[in-house]
TORTORVO-145500 format. One record per residue (C-alpha): residue number from 1; residue in three letters; x negated, y negated, z negated. Coordinates in steps of 0.1 Angstrom, whole numbers, plus 5000, padded with zeros to 4 digits. Layout:
{seq = NUM type = ALA X = X Y = Y Z = Z}
...
END
This chain:
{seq = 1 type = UNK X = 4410 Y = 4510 Z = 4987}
{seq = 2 type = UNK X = 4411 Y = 4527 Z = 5021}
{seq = 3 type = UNK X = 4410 Y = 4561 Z = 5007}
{seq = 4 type = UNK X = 4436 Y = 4555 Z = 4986}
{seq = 5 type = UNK X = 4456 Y = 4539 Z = 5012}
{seq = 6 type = UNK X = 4449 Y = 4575 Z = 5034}
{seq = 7 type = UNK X = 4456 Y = 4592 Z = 5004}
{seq = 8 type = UNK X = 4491 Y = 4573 Z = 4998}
{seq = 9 type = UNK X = 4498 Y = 4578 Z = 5035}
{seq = 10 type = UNK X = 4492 Y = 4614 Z = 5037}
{seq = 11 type = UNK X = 4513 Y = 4620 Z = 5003}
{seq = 12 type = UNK X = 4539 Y = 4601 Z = 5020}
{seq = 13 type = UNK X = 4537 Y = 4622 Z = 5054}
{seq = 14 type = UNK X = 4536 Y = 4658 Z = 5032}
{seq = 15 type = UNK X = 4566 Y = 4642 Z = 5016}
{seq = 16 type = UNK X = 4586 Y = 4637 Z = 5047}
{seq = 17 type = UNK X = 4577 Y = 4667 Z = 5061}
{seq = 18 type = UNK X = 4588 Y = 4686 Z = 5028}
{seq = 19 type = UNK X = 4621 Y = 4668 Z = 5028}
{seq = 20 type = UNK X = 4624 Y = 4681 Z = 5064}
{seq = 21 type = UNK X = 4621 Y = 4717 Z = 5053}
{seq = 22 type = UNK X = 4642 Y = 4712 Z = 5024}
{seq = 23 type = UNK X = 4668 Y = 4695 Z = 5047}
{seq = 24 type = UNK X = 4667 Y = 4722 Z = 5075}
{seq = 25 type = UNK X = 4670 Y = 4751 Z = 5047}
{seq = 26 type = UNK X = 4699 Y = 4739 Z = 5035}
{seq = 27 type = UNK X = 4711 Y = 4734 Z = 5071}
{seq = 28 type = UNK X = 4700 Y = 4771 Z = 5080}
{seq = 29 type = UNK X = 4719 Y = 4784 Z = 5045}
{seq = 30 type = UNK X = 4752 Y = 4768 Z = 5049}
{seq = 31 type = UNK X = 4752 Y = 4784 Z = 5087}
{seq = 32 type = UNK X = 4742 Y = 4814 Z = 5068}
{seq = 33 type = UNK X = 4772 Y = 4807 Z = 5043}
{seq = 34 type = UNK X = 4795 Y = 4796 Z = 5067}
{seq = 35 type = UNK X = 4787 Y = 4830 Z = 5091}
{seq = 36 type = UNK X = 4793 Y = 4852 Z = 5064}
{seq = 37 type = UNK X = 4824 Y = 4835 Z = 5052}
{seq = 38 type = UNK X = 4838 Y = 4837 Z = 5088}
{seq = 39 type = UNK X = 4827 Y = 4877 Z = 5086}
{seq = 40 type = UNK X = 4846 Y = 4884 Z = 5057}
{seq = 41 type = UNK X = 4877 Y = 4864 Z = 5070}
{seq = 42 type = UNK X = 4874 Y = 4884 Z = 5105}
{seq = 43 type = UNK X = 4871 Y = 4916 Z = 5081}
{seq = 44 type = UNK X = 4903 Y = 4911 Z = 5062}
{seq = 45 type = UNK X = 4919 Y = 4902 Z = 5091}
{seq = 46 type = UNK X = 4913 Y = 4936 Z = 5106}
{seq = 47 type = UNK X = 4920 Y = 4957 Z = 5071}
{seq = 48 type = UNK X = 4953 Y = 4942 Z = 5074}
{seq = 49 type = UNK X = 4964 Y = 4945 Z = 5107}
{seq = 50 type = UNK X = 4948 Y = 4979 Z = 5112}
{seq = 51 type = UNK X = 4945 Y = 4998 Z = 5075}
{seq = 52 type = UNK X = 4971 Y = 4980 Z = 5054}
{seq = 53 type = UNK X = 5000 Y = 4960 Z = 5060}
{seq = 54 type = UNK X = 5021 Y = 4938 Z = 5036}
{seq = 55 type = UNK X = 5055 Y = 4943 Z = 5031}
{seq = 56 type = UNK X = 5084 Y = 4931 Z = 5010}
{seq = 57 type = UNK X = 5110 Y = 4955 Z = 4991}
{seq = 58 type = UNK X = 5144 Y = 4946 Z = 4994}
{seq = 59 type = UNK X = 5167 Y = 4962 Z = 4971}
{seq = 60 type = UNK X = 5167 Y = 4982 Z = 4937}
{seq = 61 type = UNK X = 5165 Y = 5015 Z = 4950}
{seq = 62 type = UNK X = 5127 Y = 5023 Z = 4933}
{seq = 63 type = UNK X = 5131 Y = 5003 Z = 4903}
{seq = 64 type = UNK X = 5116 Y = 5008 Z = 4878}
{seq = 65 type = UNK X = 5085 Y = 5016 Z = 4895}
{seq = 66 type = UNK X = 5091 Y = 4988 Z = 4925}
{seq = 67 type = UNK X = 5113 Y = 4960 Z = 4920}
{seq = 68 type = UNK X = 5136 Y = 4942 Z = 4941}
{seq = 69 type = UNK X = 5111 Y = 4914 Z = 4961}
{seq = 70 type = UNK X = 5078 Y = 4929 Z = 4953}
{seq = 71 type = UNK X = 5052 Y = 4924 Z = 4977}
{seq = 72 type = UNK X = 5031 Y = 4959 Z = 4981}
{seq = 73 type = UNK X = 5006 Y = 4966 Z = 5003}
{seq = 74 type = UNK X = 5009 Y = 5001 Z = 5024}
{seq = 75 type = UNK X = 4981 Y = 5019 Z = 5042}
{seq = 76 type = UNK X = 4988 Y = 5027 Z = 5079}
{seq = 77 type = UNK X = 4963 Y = 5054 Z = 5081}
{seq = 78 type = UNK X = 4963 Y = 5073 Z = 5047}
{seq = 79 type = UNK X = 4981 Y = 5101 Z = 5068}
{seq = 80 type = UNK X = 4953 Y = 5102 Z = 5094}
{seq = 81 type = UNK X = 4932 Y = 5119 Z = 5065}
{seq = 82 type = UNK X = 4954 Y = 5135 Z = 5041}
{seq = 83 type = UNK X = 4987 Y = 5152 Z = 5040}
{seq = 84 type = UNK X = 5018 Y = 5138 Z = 5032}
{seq = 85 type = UNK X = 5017 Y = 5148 Z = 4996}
{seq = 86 type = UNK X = 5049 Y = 5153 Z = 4969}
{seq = 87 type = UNK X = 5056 Y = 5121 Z = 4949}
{seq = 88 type = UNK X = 5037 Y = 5093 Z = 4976}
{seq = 89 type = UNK X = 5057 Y = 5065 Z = 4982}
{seq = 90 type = UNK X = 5066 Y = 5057 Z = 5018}
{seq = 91 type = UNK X = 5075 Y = 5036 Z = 5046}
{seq = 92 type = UNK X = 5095 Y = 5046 Z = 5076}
{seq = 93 type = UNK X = 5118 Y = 5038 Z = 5097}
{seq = 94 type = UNK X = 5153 Y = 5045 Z = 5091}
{seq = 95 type = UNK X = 5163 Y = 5069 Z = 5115}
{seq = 96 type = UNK X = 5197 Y = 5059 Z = 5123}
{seq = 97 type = UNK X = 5183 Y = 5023 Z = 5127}
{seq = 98 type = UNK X = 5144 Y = 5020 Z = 5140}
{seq = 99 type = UNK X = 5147 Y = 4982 Z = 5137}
{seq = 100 type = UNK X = 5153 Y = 4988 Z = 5097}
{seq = 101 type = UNK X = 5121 Y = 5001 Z = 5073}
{seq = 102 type = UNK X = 5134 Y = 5019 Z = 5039}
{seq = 103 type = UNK X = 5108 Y = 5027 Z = 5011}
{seq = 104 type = UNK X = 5115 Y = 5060 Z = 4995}
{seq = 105 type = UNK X = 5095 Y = 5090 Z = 4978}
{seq = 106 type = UNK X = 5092 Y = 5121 Z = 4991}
{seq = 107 type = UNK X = 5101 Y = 5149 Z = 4973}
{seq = 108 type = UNK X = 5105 Y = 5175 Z = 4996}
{seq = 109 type = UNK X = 5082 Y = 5189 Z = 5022}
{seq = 110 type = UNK X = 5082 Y = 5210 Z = 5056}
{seq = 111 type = UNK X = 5099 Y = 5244 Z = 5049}
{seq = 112 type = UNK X = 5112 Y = 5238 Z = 5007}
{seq = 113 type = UNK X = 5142 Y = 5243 Z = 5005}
{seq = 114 type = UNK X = 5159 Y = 5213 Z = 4984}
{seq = 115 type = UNK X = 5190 Y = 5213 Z = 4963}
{seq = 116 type = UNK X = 5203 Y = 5188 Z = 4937}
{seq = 117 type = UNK X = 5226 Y = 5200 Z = 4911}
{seq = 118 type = UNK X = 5244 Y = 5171 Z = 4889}
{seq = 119 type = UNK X = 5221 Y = 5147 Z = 4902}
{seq = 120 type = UNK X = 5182 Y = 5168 Z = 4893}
{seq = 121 type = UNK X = 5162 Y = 5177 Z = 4920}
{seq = 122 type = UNK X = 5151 Y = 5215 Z = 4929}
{seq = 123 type = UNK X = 5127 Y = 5225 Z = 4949}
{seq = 124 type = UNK X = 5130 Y = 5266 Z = 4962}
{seq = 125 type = UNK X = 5151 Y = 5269 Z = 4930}
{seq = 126 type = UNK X = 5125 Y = 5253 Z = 4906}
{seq = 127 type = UNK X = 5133 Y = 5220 Z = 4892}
{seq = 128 type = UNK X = 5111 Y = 5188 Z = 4901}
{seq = 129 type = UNK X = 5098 Y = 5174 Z = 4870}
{seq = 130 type = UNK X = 5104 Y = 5137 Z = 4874}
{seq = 131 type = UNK X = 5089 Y = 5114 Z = 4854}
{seq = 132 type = UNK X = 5091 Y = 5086 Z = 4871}
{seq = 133 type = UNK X = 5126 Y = 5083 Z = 4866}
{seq = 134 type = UNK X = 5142 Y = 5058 Z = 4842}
{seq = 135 type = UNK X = 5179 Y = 5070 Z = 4843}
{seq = 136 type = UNK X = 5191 Y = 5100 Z = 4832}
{seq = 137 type = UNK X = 5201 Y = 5126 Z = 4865}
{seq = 138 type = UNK X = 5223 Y = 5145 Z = 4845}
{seq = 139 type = UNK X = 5263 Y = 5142 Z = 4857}
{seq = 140 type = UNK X = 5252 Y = 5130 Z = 4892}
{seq = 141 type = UNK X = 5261 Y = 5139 Z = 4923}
{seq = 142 type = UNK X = 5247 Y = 5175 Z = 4937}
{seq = 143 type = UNK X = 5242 Y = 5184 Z = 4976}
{seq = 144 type = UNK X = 5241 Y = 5217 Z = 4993}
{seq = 145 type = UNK X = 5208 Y = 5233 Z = 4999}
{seq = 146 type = UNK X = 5188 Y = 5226 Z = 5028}
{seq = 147 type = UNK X = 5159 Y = 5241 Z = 5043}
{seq = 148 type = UNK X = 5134 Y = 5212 Z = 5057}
{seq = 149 type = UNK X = 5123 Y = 5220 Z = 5094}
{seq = 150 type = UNK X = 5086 Y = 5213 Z = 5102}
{seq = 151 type = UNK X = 5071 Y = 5180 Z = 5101}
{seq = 152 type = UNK X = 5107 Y = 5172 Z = 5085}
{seq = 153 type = UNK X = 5105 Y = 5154 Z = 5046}
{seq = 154 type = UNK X = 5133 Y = 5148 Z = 5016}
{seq = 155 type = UNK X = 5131 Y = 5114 Z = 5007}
{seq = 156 type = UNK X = 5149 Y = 5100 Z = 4980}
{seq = 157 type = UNK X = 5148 Y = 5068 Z = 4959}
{seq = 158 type = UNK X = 5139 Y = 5064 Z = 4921}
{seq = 159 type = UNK X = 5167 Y = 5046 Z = 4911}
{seq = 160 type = UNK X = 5197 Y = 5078 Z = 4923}
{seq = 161 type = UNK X = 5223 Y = 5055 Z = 4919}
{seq = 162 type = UNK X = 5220 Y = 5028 Z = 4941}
{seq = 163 type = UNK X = 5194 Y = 5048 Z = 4965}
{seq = 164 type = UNK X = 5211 Y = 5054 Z = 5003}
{seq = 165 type = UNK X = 5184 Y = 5080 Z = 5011}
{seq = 166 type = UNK X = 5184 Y = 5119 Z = 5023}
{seq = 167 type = UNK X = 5214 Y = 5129 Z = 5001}
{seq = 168 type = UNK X = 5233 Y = 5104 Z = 5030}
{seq = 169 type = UNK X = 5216 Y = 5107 Z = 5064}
{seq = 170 type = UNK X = 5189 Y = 5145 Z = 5061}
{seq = 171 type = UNK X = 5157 Y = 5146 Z = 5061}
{seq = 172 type = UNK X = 5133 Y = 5120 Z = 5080}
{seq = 173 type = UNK X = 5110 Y = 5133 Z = 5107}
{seq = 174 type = UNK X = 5072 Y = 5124 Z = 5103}
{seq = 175 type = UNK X = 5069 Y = 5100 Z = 5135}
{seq = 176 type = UNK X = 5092 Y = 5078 Z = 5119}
{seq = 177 type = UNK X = 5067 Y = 5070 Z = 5088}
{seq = 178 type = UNK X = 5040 Y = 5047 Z = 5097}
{seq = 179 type = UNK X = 5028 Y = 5038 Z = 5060}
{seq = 180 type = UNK X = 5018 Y = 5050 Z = 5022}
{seq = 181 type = UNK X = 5028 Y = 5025 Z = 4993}
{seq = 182 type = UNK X = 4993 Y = 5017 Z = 4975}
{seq = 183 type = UNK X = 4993 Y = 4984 Z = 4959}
{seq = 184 type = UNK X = 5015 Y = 4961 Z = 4945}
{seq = 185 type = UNK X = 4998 Y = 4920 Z = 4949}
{seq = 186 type = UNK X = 5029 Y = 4902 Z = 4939}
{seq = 187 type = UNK X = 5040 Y = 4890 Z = 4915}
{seq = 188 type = UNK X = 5006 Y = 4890 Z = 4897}
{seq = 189 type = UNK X = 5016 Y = 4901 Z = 4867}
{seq = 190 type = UNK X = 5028 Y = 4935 Z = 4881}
{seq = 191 type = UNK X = 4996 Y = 4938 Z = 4905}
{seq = 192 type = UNK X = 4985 Y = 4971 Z = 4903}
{seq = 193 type = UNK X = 4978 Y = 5006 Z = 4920}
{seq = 194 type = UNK X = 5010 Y = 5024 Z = 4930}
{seq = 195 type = UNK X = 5011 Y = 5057 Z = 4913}
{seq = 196 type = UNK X = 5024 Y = 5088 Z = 4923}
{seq = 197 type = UNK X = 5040 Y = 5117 Z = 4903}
{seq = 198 type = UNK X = 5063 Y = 5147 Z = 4910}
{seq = 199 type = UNK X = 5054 Y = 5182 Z = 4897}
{seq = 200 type = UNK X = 5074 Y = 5211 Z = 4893}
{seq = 201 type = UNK X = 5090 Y = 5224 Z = 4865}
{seq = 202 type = UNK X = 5072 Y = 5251 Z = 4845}
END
């Protein structure tokens, strides 16, 4: 009877004690748990504020490819690493207004020349290949040819006829653009990688 009392008891104190672990392990993993979800909040905190930065379009101007109240997210630094390329969407600051942003896509770089006849785009007398466009160019408006200085860019929206953009106001300098369109997160059913095309005429 007494070794099964000591037996009972002992049972009893490995039972406690196994409880105690179970209960500090759990403890030790939801600090673990709650660290790492902390981390990752902290992380996203800094992509956005320092690598990408929401913003809203306003307007019609790149419709099709953005819409009027989209939410897209833009990279700050993608021009750290990479020329400004032909066909990137952008966002700048509208240089006859700094506290206004405009989101437009470039189609012209430092030193082209860029002239649009009845409403299609040439770049050095070759004509931009634009197949992002959903209206048809032809019988639009065509501008004088201008030769971009350095670090200056043509911008221009998708949709030509409701676009205010370098056919108004010239060419935008380079310190004025602080981001690169890249994603679209709202609404969900458009979410999606923001593409880029403009290539030139063959």
């Amino acid at each position: 009877m007494t070794d099964e009392l000591h037996s009972s008891s002992r049972l009893g104190l490995l039972a406690c004690r196994w409880d105690g672990v179970r209960r500090a392990a759990a403890s030790l993993l939801s600090i673990t748990w709650l660290r790492e979800l902390l981390t990752a909040v902290l992380l996203a905190v800094v992509i956005i504020a320092f690598l990408y930065q929401p913003v809203k379009v306003e307007g019609t101007s790149m419709a099709p490819g953005l819409e009027d109240q989209e939410r897209v997210f833009i990279n700050k630094f993608a021009y750290h690493f990479r020329p400004i390329e032909r066909g990137d969407i952008i966002v700048f600051r509208y240089p006859r207004d700094l506290s206004k942003s405009f989101i437009k896509r470039i189609v012209g770089l430092p030193g082209e020349t860029i002239e649009i006849r009845s409403g299609r785009v040439y770049v050095n007398g070759v004509e931009l290949q634009e197949a992002y466009l959903q209206e048809e160019p032809g019988g639009r408006q065509s501008s004088a040819p201008v030769t971009l200085p350095a670090d200056h860019f043509y911008v221009l929206g998708d949709h030509r006829s409701s676009s205010n953009d370098s056919r108004s106001w010239g060419p935008v300098h380079r310190r004025y653009m602080y981001g690169k369109a890249v994603f679209i997160y709202w609404p969900l059913e458009r979410m999606g990688r923001v593409t880029r095309s403009g290539e030139m005429a063959r």
